[in-house]
Structures are given as C-alpha cells and as structure tokens.
N, CA, C and O atoms as CSV, one atom per row, in Angstrom:
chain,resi,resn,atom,element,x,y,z
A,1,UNK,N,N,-119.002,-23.254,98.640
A,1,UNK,CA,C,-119.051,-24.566,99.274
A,1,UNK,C,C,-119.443,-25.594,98.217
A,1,UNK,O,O,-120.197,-25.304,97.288
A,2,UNK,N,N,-119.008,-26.578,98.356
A,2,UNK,CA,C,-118.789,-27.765,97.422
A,2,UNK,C,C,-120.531,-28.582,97.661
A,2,UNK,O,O,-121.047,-28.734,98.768
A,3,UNK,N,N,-121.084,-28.947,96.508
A,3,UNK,CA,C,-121.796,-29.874,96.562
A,3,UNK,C,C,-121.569,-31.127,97.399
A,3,UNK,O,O,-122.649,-31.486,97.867
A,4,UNK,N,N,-120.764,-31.768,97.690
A,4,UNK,CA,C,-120.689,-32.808,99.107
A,4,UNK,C,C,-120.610,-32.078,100.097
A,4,UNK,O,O,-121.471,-32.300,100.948
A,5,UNK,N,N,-119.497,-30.834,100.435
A,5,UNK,CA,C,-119.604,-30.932,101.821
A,5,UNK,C,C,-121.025,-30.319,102.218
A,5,UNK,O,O,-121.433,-30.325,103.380
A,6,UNK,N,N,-121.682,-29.831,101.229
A,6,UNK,CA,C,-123.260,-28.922,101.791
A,6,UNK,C,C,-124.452,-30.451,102.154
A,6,UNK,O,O,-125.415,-30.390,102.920
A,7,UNK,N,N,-124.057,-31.595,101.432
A,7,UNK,CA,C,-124.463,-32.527,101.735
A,7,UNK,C,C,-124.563,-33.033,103.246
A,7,UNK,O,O,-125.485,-33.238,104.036
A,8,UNK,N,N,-122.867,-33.157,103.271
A,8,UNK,CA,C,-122.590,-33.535,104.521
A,8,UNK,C,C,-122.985,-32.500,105.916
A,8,UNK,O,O,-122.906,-32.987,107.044
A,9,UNK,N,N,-123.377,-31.161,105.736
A,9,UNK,CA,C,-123.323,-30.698,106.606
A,9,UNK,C,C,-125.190,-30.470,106.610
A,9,UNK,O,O,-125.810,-29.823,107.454
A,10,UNK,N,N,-125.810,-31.235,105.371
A,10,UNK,CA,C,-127.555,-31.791,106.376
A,10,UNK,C,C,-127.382,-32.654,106.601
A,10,UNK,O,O,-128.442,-33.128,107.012
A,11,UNK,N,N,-126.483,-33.495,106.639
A,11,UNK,CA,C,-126.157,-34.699,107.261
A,11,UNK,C,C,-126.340,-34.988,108.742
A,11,UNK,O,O,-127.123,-35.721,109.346
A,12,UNK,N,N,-125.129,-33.978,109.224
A,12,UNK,CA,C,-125.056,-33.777,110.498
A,12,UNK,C,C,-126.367,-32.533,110.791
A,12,UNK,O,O,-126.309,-32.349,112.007
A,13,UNK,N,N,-127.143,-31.908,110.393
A,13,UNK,CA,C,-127.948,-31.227,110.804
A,13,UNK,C,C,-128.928,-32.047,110.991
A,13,UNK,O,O,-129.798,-31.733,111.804
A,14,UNK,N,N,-129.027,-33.523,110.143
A,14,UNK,CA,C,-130.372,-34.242,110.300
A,14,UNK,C,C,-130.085,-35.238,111.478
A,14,UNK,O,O,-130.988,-35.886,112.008
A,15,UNK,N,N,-128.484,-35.335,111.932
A,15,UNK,CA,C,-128.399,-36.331,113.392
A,15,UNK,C,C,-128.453,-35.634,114.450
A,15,UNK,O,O,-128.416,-36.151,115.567
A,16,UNK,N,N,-128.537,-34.504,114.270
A,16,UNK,CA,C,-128.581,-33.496,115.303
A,16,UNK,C,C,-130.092,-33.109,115.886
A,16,UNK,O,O,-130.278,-33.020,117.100
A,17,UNK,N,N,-131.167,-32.885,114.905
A,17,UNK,CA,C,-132.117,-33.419,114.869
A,17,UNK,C,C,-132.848,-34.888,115.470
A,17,UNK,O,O,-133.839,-35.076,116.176
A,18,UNK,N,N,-132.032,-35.650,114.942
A,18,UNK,CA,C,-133.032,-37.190,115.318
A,18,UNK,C,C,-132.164,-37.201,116.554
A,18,UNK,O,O,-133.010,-37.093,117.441
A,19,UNK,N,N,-130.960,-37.268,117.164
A,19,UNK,CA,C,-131.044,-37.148,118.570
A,19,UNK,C,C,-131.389,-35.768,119.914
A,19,UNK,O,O,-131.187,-35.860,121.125
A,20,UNK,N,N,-131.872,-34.747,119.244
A,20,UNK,CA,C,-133.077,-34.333,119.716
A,20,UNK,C,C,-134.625,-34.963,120.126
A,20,UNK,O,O,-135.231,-34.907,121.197
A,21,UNK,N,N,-134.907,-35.429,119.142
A,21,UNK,CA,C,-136.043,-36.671,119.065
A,21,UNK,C,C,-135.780,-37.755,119.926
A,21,UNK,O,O,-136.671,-38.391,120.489
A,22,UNK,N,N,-134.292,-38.027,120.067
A,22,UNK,CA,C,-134.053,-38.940,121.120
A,22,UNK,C,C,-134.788,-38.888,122.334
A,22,UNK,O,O,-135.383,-39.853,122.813
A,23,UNK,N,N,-134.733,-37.628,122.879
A,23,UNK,CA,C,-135.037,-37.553,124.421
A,23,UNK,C,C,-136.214,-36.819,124.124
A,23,UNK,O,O,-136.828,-37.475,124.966
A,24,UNK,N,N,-137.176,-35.967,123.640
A,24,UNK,CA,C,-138.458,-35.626,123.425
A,24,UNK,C,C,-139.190,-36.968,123.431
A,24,UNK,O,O,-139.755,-37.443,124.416
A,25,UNK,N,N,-139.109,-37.585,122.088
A,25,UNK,CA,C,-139.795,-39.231,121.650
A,25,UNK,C,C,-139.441,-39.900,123.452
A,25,UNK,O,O,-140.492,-40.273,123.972
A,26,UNK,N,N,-138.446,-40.040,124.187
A,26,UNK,CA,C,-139.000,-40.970,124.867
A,26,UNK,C,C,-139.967,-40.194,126.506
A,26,UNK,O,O,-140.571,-40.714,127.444
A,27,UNK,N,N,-139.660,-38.803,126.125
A,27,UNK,CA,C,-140.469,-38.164,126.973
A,27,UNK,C,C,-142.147,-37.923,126.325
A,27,UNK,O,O,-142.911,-38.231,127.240
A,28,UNK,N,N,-142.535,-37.710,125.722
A,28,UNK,CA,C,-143.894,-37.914,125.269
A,28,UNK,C,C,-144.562,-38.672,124.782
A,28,UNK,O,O,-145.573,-38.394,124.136
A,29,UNK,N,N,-144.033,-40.028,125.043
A,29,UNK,CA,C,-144.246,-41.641,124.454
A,29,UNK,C,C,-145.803,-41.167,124.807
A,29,UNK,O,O,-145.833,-40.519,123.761
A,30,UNK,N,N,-146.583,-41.025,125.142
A,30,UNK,CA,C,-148.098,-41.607,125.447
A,30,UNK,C,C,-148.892,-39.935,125.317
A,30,UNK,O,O,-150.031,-39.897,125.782
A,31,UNK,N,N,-148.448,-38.871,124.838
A,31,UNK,CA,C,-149.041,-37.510,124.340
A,31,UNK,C,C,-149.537,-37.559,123.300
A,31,UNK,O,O,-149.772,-38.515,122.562
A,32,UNK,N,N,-149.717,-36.514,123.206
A,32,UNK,CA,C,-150.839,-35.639,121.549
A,32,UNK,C,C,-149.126,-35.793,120.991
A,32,UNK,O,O,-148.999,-36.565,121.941
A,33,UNK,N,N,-148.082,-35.779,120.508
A,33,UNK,CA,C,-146.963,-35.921,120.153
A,33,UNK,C,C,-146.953,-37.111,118.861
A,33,UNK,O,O,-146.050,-37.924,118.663
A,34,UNK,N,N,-148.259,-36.953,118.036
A,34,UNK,CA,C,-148.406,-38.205,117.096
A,34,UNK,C,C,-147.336,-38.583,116.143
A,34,UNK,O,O,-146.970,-39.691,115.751
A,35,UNK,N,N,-146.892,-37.288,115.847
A,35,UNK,CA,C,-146.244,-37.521,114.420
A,35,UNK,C,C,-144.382,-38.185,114.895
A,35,UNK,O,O,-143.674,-38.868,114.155
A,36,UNK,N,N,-143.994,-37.649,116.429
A,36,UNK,CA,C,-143.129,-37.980,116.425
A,36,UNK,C,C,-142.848,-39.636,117.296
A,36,UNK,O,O,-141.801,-40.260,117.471
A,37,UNK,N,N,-144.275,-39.950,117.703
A,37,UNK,CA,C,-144.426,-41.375,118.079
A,37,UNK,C,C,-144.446,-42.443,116.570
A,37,UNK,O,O,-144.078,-43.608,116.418
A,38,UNK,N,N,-145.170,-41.234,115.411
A,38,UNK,CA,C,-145.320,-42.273,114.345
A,38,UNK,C,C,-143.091,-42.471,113.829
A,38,UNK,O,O,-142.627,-43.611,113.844
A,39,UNK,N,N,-142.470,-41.679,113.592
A,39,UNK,CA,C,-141.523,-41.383,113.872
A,39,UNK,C,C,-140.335,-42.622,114.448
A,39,UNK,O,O,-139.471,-43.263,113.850
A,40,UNK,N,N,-140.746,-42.587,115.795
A,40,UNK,CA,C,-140.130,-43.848,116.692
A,40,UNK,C,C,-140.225,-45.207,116.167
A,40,UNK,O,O,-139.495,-46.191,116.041
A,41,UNK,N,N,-141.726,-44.771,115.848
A,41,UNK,CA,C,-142.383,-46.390,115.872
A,41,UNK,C,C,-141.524,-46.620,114.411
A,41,UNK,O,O,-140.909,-47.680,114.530
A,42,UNK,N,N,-141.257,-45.984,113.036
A,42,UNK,CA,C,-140.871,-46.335,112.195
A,42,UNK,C,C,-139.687,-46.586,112.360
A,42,UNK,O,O,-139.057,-46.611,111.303
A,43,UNK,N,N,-138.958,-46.840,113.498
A,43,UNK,CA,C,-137.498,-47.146,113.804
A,43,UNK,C,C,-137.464,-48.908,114.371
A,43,UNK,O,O,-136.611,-49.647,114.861
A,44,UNK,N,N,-138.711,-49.011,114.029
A,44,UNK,CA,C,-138.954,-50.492,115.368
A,44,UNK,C,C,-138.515,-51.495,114.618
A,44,UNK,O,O,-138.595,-51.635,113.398
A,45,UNK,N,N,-138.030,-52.207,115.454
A,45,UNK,CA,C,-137.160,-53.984,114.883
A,45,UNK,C,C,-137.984,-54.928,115.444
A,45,UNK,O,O,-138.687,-54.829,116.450
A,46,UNK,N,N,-137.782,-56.140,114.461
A,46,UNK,CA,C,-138.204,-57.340,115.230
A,46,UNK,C,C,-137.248,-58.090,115.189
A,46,UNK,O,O,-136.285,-57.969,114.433
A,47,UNK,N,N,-137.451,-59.091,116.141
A,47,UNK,CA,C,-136.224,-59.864,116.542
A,47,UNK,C,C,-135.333,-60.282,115.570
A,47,UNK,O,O,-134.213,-60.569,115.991
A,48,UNK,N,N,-135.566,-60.414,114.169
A,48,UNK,CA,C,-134.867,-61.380,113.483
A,48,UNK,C,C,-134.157,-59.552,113.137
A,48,UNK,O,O,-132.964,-59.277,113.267
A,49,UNK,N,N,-135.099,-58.674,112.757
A,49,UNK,CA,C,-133.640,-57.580,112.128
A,49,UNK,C,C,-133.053,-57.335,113.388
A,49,UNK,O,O,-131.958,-56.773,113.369
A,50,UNK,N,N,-133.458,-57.584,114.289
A,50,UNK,CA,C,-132.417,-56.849,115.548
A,50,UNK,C,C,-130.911,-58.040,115.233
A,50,UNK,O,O,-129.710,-57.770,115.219
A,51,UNK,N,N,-131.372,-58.901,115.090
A,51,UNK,CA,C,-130.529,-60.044,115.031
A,51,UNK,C,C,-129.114,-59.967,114.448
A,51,UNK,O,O,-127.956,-60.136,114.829
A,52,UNK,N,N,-129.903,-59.564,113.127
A,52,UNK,CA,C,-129.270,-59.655,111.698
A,52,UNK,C,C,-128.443,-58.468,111.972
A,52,UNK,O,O,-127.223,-58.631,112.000
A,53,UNK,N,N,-128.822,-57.565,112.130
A,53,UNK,CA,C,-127.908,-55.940,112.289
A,53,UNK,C,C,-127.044,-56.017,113.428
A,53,UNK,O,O,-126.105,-55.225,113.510
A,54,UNK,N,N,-127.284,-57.036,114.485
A,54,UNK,CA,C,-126.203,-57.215,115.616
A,54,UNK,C,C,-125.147,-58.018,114.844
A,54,UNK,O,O,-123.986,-57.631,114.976
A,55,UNK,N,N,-125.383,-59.096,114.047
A,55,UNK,CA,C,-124.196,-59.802,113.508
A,55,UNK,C,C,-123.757,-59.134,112.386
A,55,UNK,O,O,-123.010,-59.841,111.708
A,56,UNK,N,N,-123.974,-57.874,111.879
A,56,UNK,CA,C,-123.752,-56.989,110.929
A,56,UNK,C,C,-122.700,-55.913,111.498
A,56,UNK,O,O,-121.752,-55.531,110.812
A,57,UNK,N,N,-122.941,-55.450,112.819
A,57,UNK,CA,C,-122.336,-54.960,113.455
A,57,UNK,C,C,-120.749,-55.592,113.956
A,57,UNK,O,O,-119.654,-55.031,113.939
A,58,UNK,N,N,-121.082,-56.797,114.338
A,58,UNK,CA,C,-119.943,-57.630,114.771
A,58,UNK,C,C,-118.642,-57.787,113.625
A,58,UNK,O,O,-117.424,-57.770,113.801
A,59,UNK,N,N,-119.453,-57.943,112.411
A,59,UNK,CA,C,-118.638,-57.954,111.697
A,59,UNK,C,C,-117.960,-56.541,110.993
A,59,UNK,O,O,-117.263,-56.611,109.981
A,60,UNK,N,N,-118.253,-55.343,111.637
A,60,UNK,CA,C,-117.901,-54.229,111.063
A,60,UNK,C,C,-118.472,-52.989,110.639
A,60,UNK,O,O,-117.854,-51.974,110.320
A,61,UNK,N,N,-119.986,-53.204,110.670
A,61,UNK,CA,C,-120.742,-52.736,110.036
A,61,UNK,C,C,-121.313,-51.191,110.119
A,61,UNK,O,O,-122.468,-51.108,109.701
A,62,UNK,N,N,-120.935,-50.381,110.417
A,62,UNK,CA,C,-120.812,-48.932,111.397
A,62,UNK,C,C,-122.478,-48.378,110.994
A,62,UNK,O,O,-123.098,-47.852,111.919
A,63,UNK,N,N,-123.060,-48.481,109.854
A,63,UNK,CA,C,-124.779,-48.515,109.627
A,63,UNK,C,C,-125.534,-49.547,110.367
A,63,UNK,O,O,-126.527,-49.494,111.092
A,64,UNK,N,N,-125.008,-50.199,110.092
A,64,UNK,CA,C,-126.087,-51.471,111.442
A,64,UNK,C,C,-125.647,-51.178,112.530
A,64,UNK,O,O,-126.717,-51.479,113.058
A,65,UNK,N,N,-124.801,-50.733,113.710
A,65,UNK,CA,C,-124.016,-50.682,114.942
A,65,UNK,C,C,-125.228,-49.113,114.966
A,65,UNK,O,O,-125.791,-48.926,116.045
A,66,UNK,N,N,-125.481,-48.321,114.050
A,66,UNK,CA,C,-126.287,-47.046,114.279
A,66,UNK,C,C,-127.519,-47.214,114.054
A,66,UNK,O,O,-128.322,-46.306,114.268
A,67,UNK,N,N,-127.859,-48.321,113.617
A,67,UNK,CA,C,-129.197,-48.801,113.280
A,67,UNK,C,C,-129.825,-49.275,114.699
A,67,UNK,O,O,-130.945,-49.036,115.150
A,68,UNK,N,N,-128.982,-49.867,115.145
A,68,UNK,CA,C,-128.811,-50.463,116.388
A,68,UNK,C,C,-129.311,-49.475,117.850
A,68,UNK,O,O,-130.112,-49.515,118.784
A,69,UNK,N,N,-128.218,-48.609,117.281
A,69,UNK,CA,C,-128.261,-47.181,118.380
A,69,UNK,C,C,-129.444,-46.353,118.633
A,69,UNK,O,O,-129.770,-46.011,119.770
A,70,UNK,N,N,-130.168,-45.992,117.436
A,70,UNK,CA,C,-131.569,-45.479,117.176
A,70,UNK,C,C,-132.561,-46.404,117.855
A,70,UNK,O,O,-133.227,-46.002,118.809
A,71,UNK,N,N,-132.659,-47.514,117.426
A,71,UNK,CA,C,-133.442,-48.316,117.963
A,71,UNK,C,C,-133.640,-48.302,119.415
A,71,UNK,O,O,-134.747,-48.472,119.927
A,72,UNK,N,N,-132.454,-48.078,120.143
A,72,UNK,CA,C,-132.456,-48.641,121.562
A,72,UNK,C,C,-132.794,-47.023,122.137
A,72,UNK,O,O,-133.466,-46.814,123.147
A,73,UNK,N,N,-132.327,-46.191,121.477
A,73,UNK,CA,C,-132.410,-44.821,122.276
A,73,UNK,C,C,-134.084,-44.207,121.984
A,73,UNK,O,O,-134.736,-43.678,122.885
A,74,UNK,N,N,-134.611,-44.396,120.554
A,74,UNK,CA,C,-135.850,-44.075,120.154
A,74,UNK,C,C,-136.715,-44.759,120.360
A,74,UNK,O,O,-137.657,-44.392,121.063
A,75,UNK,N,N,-136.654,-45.850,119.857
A,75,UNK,CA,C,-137.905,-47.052,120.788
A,75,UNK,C,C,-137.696,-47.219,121.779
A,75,UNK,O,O,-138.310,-46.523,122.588
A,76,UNK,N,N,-136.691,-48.259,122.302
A,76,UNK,CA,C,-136.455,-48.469,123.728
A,76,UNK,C,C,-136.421,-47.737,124.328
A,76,UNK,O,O,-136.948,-47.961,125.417
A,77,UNK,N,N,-135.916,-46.585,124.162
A,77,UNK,CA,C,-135.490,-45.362,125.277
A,77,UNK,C,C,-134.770,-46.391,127.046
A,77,UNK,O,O,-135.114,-46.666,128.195
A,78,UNK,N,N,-133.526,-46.587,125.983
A,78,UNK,CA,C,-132.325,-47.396,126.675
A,78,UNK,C,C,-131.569,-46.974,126.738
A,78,UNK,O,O,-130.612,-47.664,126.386
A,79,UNK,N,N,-131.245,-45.615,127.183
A,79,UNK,CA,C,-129.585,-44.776,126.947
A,79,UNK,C,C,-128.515,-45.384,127.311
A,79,UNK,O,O,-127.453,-44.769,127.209
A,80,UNK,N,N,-128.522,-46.857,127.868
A,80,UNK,CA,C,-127.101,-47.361,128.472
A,80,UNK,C,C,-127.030,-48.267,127.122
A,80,UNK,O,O,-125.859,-48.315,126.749
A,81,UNK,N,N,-127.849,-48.958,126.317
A,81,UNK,CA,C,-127.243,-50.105,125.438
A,81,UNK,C,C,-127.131,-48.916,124.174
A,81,UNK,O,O,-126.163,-48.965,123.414
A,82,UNK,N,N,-128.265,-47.773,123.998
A,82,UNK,CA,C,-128.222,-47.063,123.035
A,82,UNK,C,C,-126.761,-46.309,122.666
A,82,UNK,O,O,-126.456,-45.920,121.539
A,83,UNK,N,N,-126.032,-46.205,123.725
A,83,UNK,CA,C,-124.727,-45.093,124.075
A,83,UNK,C,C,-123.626,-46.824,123.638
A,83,UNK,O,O,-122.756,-46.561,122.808
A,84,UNK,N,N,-123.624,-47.528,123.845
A,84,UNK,CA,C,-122.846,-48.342,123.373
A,84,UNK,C,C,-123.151,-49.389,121.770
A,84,UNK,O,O,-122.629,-50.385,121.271
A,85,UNK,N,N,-124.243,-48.497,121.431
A,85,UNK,CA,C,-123.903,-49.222,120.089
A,85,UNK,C,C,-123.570,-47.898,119.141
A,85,UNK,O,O,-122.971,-48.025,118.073
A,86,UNK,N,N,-123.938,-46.852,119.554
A,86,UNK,CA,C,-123.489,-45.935,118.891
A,86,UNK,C,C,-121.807,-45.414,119.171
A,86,UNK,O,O,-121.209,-44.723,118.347
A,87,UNK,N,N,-121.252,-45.834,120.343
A,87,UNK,CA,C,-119.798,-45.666,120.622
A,87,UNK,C,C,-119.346,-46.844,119.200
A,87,UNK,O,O,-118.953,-46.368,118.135
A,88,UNK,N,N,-119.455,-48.123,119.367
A,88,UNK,CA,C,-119.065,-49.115,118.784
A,88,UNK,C,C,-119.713,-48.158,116.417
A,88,UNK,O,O,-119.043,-48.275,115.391
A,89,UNK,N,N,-120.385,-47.802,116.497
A,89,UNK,CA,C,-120.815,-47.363,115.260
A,89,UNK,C,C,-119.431,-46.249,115.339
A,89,UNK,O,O,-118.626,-46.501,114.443
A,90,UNK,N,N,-119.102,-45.325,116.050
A,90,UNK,CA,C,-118.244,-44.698,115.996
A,90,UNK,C,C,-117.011,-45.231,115.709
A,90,UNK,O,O,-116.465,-44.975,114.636
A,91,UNK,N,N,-116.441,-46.030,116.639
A,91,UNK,CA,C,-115.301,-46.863,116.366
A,91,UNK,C,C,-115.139,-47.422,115.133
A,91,UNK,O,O,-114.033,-47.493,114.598
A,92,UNK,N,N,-116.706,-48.050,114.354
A,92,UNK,CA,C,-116.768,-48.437,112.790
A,92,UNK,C,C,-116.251,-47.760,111.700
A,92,UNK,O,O,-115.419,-47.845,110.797
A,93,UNK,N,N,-117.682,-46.576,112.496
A,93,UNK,CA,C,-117.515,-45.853,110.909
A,93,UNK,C,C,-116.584,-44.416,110.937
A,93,UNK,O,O,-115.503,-44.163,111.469
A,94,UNK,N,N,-117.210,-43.872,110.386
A,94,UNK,CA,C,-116.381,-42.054,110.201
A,94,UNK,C,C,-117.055,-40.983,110.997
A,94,UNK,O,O,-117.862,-41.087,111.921
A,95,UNK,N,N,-116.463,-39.774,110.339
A,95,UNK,CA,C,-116.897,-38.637,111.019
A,95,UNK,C,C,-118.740,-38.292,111.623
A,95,UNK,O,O,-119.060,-37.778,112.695
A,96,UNK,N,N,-119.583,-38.739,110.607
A,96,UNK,CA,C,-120.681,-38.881,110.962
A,96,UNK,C,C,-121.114,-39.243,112.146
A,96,UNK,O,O,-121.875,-38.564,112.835
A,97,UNK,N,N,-120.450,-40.821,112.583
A,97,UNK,CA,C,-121.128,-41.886,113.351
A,97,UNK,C,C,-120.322,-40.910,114.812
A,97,UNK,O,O,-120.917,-40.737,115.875
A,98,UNK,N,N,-119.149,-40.474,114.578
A,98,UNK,CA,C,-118.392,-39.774,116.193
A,98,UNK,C,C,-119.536,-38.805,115.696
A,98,UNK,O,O,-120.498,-39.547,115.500
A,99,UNK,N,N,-119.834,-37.736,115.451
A,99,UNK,CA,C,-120.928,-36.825,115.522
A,99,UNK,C,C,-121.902,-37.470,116.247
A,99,UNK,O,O,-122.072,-37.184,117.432
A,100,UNK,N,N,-122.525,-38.255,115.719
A,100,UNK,CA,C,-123.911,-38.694,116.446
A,100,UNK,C,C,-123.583,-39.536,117.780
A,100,UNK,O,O,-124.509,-39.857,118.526
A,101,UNK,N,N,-122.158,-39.912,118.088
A,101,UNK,CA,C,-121.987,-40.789,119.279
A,101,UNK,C,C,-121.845,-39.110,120.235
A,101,UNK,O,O,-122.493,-38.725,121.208
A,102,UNK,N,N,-120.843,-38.489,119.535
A,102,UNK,CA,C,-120.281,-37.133,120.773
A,102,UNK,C,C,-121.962,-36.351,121.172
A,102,UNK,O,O,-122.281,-36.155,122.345
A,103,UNK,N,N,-122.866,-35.992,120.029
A,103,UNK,CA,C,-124.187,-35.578,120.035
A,103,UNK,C,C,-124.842,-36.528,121.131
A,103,UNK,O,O,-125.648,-35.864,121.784
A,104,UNK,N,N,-124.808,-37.256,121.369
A,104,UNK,CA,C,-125.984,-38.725,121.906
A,104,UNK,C,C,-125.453,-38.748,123.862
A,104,UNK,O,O,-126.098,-38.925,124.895
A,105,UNK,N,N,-124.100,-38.491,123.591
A,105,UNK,CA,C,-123.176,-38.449,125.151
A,105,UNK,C,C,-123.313,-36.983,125.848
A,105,UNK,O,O,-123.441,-36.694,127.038
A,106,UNK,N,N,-123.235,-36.091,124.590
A,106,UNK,CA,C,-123.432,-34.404,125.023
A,106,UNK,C,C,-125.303,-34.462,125.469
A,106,UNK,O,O,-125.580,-33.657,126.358
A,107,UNK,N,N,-126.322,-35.172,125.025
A,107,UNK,CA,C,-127.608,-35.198,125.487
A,107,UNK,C,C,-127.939,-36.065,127.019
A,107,UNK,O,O,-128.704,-35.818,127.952
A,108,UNK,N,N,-127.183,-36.929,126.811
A,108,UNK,CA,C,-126.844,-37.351,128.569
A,108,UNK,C,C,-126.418,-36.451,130.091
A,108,UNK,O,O,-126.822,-36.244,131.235
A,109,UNK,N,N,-125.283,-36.115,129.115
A,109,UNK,CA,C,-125.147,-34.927,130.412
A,109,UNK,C,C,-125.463,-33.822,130.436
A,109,UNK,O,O,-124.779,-33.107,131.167
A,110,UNK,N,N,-126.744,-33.091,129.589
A,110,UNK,CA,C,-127.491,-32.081,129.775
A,110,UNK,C,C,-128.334,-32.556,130.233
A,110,UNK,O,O,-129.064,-31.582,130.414
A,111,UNK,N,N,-129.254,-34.026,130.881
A,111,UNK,CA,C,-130.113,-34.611,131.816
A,111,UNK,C,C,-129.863,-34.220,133.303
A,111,UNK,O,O,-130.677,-34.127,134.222
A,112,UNK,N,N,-127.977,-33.935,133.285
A,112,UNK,CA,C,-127.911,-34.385,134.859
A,112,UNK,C,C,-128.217,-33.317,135.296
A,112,UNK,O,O,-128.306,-33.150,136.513
C-alpha cells in the first residue's frame, strides 16, 4: 500500500471516529466525559468565524461547509442544520467529505 492511500485511509478512520463523538459528545454534554466535552468545546465558533466559513462555503469551499458541519452536530448537537452542511461539503468537496456526509446520515438512522 502506497504512502497516500495509507494516509487517506486514517483519514477516513479519523471521520469515522469524530462522528462517533458526534452522538456520544452530545449525549454526555454535562458527565464525567471531560476530555470529550474539552473536545467539542475545541470545535466552538463565534459569530464572526461562523460567518466567515458560511460565506466560504457559499463560495465553494467544501473545508468550511465541514467546518460548518462539526460545529452544528458537536457543539450544537443540531442534526438537521449539521446533516445539511455536511451534504452541501459533500457536493463541494471529494471522496472524504461523501464519507463523512454517508457516515453522519448512516448515525441518524441507527437513532431510529
């Protein structure tokens, strides 16, 4: 195996991961769960980057459109705006961003 694709494949082992964290982080928001609240919290925006990465997005931006996505699913724990900025990151970018959108939609309907 090639030095990139072994790259690419902790790539997808590390989004596979952080949307795991998706739904744990917003289920133990207020537990002994420190390290993965410290975690969340290092995902947090303030208005002006939320801003900036939405008009980053608009214009194309498939890292800000996922920047976006994290935010809303890990802090917010917003699965309806979180699932549409990561669709729209998909539509951006490449194979990665459909990984973490198909990963993020496959964690929805293991809720129901």
């Amino acid at each position: 195996m090639s030095k990139g694709k072994a790259l690419i494949g902790v790539g997808k082992t590390m989004t596979v991961a952080l949307l795991v964290t998706v739904m744990v982080g917003c289920v133990s928001r207020g537990s002994e769960h420190e390290g993965k609240i410290a975690l969340i919290d290092s995902l947090n925006l303030t208005a002006a980057e939320r801003q900036m990465l939405e008009q980053r997005a608009a214009k194309g931006d498939a890292a800000a459109a996922s920047s976006l996505g994290n935010f809303y699913a890990l802090v917010l724990c917003d699965d309806a705006v979180a699932l549409r900025w990561y669709k729209r990151a998909a539509a951006l970018g490449g194979k990665q961003e459909r990984e973490t959108y198909e990963s993020f939609v496959s964690t929805l309907h293991d809720d129901e």
